[in-house]
C-alpha positions as CSV (number, residue, x, y, z in Angstrom):
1,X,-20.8,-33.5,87.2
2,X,-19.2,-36.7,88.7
3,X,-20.7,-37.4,91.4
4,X,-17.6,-39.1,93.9
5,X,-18.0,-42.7,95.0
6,X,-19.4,-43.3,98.4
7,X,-16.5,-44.3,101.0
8,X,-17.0,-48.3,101.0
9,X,-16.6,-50.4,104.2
10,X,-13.2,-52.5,103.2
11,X,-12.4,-55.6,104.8
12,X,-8.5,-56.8,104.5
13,X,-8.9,-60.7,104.7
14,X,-6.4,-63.1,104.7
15,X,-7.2,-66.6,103.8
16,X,-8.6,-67.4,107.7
17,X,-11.3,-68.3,109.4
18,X,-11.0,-64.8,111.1
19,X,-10.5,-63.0,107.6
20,X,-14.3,-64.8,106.5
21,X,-16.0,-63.7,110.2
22,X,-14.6,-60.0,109.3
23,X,-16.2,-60.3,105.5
24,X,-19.2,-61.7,106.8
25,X,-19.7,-58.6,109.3
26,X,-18.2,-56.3,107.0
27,X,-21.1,-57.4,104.8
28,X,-23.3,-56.6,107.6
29,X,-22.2,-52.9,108.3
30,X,-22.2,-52.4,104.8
31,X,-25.5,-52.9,104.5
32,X,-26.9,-51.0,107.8
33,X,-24.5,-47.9,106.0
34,X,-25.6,-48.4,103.2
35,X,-22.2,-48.4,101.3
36,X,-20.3,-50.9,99.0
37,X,-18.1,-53.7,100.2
38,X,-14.8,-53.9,99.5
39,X,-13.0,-57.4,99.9
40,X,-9.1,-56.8,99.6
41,X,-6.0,-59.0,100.1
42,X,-2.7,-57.4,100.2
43,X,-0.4,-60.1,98.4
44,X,3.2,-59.5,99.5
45,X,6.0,-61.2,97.4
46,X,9.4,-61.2,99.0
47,X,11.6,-59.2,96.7
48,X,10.6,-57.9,93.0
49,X,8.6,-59.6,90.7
50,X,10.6,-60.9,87.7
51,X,11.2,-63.3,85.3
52,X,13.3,-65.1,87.1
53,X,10.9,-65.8,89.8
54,X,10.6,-69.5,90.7
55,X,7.1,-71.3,89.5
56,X,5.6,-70.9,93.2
57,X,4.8,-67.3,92.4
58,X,2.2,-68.3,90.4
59,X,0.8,-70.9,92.7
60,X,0.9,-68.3,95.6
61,X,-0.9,-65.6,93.2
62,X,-3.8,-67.9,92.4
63,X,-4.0,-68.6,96.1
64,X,-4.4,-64.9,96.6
65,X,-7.2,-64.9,94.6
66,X,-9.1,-67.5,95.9
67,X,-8.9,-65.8,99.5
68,X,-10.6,-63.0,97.9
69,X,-12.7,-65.0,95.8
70,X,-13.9,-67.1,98.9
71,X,-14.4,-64.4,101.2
72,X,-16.5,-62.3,98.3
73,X,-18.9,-65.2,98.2
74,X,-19.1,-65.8,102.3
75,X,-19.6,-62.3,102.6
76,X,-22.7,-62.2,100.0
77,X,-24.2,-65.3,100.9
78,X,-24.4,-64.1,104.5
79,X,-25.7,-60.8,103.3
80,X,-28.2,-61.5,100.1
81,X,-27.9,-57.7,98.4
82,X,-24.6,-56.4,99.6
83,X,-22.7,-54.5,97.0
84,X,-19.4,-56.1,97.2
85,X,-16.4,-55.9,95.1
86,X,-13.3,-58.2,95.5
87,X,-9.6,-56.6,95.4
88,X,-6.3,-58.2,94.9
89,X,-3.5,-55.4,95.0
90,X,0.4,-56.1,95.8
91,X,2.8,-54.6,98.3
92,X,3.0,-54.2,102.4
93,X,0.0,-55.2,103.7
94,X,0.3,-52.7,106.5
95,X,0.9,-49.8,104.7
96,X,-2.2,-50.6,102.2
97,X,-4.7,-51.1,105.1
98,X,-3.6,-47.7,106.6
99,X,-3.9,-46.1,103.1
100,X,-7.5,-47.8,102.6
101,X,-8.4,-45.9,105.8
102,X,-8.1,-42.4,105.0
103,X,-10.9,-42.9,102.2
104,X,-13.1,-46.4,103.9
105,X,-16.3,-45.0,106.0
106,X,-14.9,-48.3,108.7
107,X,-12.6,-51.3,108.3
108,X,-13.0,-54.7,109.2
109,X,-10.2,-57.3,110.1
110,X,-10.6,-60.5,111.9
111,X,-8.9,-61.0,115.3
112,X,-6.4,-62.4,114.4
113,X,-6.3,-65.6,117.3
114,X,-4.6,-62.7,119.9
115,X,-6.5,-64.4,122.7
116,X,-3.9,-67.4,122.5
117,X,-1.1,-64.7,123.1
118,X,0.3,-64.5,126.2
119,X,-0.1,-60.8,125.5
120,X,-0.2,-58.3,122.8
121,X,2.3,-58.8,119.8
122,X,2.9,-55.3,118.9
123,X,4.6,-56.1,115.6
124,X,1.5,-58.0,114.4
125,X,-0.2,-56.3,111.4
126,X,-3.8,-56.3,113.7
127,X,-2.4,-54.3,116.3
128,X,-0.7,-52.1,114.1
129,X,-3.4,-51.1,111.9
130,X,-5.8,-50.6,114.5
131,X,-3.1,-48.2,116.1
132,X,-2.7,-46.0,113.1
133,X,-5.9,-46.4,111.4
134,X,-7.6,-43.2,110.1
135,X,-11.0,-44.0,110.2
136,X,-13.1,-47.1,112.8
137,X,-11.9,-50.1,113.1
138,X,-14.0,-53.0,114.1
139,X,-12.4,-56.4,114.9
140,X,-14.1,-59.0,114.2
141,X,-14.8,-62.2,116.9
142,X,-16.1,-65.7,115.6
143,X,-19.5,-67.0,114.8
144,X,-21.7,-65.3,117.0
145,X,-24.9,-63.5,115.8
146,X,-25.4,-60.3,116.9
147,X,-27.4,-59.9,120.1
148,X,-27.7,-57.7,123.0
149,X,-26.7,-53.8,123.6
150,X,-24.0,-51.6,121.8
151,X,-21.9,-51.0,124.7
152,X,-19.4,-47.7,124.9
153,X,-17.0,-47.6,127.5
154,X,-15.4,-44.5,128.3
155,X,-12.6,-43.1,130.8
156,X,-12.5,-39.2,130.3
157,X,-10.4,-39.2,127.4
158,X,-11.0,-37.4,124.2
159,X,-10.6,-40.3,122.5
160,X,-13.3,-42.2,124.7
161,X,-15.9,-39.1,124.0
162,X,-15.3,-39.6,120.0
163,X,-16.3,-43.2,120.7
164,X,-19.2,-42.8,122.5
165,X,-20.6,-39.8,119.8
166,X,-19.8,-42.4,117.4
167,X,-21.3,-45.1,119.8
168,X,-24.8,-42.6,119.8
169,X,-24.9,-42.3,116.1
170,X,-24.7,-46.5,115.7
171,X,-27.4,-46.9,118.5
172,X,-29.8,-44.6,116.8
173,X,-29.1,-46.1,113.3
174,X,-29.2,-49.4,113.9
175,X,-32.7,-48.7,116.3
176,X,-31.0,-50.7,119.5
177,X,-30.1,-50.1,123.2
178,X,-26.5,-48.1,124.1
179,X,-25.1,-48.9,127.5
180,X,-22.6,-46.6,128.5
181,X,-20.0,-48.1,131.2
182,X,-16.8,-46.7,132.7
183,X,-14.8,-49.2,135.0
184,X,-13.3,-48.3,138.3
185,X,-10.8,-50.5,140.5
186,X,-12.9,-50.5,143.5
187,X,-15.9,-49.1,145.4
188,X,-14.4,-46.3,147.1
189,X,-14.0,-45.1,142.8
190,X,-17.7,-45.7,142.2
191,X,-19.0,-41.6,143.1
192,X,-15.8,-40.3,140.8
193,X,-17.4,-42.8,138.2
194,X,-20.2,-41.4,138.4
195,X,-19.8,-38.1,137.4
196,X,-17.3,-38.8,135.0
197,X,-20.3,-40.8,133.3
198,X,-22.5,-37.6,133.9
199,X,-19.7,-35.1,132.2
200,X,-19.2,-37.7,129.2
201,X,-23.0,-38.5,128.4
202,X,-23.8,-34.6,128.5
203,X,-21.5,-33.7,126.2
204,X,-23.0,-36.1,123.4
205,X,-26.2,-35.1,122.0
206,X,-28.8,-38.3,121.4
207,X,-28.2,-40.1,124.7
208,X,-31.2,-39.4,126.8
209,X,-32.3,-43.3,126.3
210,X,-28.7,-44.3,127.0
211,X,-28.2,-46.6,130.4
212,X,-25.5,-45.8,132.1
213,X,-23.2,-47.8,134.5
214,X,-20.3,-47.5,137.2
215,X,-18.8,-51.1,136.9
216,X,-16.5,-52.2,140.0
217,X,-13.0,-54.4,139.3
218,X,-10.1,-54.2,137.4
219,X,-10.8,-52.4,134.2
220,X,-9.4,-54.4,131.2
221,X,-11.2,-58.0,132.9
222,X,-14.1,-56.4,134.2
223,X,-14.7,-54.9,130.6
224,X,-13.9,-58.2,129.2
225,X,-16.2,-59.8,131.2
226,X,-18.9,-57.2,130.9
227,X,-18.3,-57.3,126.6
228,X,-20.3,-61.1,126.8
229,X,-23.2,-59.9,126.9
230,X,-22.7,-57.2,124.5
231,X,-23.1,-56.9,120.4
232,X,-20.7,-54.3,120.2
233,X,-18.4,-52.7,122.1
234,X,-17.4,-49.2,121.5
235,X,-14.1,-47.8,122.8
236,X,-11.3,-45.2,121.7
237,X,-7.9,-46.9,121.7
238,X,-5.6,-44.2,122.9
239,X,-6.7,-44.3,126.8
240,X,-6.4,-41.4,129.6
241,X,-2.9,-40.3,129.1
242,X,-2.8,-39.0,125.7
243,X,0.7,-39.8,125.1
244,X,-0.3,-42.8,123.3
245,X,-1.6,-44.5,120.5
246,X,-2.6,-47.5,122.2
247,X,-3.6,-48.0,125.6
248,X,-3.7,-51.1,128.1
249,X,-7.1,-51.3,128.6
250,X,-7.8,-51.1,125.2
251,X,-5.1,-53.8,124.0
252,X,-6.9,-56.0,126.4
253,X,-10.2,-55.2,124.8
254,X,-8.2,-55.7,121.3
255,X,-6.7,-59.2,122.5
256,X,-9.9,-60.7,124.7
257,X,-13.0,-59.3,123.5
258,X,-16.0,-61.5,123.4
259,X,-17.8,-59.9,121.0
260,X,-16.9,-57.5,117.9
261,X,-14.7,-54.3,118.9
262,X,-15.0,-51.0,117.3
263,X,-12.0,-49.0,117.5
264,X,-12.8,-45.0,117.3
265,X,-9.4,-42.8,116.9
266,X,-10.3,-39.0,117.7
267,X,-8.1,-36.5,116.5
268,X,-4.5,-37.0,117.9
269,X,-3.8,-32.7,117.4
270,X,-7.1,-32.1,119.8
271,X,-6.4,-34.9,122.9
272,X,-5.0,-33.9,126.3
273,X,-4.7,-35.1,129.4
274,X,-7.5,-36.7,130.7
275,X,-10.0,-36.3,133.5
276,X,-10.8,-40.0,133.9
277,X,-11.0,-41.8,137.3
278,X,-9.0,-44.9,136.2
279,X,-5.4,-44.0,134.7
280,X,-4.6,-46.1,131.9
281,X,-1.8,-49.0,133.7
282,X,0.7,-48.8,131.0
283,X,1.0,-48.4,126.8
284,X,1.3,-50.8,124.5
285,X,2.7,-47.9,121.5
286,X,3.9,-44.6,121.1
């Protein structure tokens, strides 16, 4: 009997410096998985391929395969043992990522300079895969080793409670500390806070060594400010209202994050309303 491939860790690159950050720690959660990396460039020709195509085609196809070739080696020199495999495939690079999703244990993209946006670009292939993804998405953010405690930050949604089971389940594999954190705009929030920490952490098996915290100020730059110190942080994208893909707070976090973000999407079918203490301000999709 065949026994089915494992589902890789893919990492769509894309000739950047953020494309070889994302192989790099796509390397690195490939290896604490322990699943295959796969290094893919979508290569997007305007029109059809045909004879008549001018002689740049070719030049642009060999560039293609350097980006994939480059970020291959960055990714196994960073990672001596990773089992990586470079891809090269043609058409919308979109639409690929998305399909990658539905089989890829996570993907890995780099963060695409958003911070330099005066805010979110919600055409941009970053925000739009991490929007419809299918399975965890973790954006990747510069140089930076990894240091300090995964960090989950949840508002009552369903989405938020997928992240922080997900969030429990990376703690305990990768042997670290998991701070749990849920922002409110001011003190007079801080009791609701509370037990809406109490009510999330309860329902998620494995958290009994979990710190948990209230933190006080806007939520999208308090969160911001609180992911410095962070290796990881842990969030569901669709925020409190459930009539969104994509919610403020989390576009922030997808925009300004100081260290990698791990995007968990719940099932859409199962989310409702939510019970959280800070309404999301706002969505960036629907």
């Amino acid at each position: 009997m065949q026994i089915a491939d494992p589902a890789p860790v893919v990492v769509g690159v894309n000739g950047t410096a953020a494309g070889l950050a994302a192989a790099r720690l796509g390397a690195r959660e490939a290896v604490i998985r322990g699943k295959p990396l796969r290094i893919l460039h979508v290569f997007a020709w305007p029109g059809r391929r045909s004879s008549n195509d001018p002689p740049d085609y070719c030049s642009a196809r060999h560039d293609a395969e350097l980006i994939v070739r480059e970020a291959e080696n960055s990714a196994a020199r960073s990672v001596p043992g990773v089992r990586v495999e470079g891809l090269l495939v043609d058409g919308d690079p979109v639409r690929e990522l998305l399909r990658r999703t539905r089989t890829a244990d996570l993907l890995v993209l780099g963060d695409d300079n958003l911070a330099s946006r005066s805010r979110l670009p919600l055409d941009s292939l970053l925000v739009q895969t991490v929007a419809h993804a299918r399975c965890p998405v973790v954006v990747a953010r510069g140089v930076r080793p990894p240091s300090g405690p995964l960090m989950a930050a949840v508002d009552g949604s369903a989405s938020s409670l997928a992240a922080l089971r997900l969030a429990a389940a990376e703690a305990c594999r990768r042997q670290v500390a998991l701070e749990v954190v849920h922002a409110v705009p001011g003190p007079g929030g801080v009791p609701a806070g509370r037990r809406l920490l109490d009510t999330a952490m309860a329902a998620c098996p494995g958290l009994t060594a979990a710190r948990s915290r209230v933190l006080v100020g806007d939520p999208a730059p308090t969160l911001v400010r609180a992911s410095r110190r962070a290796r990881m942080m842990i969030v569901g994208p669709r925020g409190t209202d459930g009539g969104s893909l994509f919610g403020a707070v989390a576009g922030e976090l997808l925009r300004r994050c100081a260290c990698p973000t791990l995007f968990v999407h719940g099932n859409p079918a199962e989310d409702g309303p939510g019970t959280g203490t800070v309404p999301t301000a706002g969505t960036l999709m629907s």
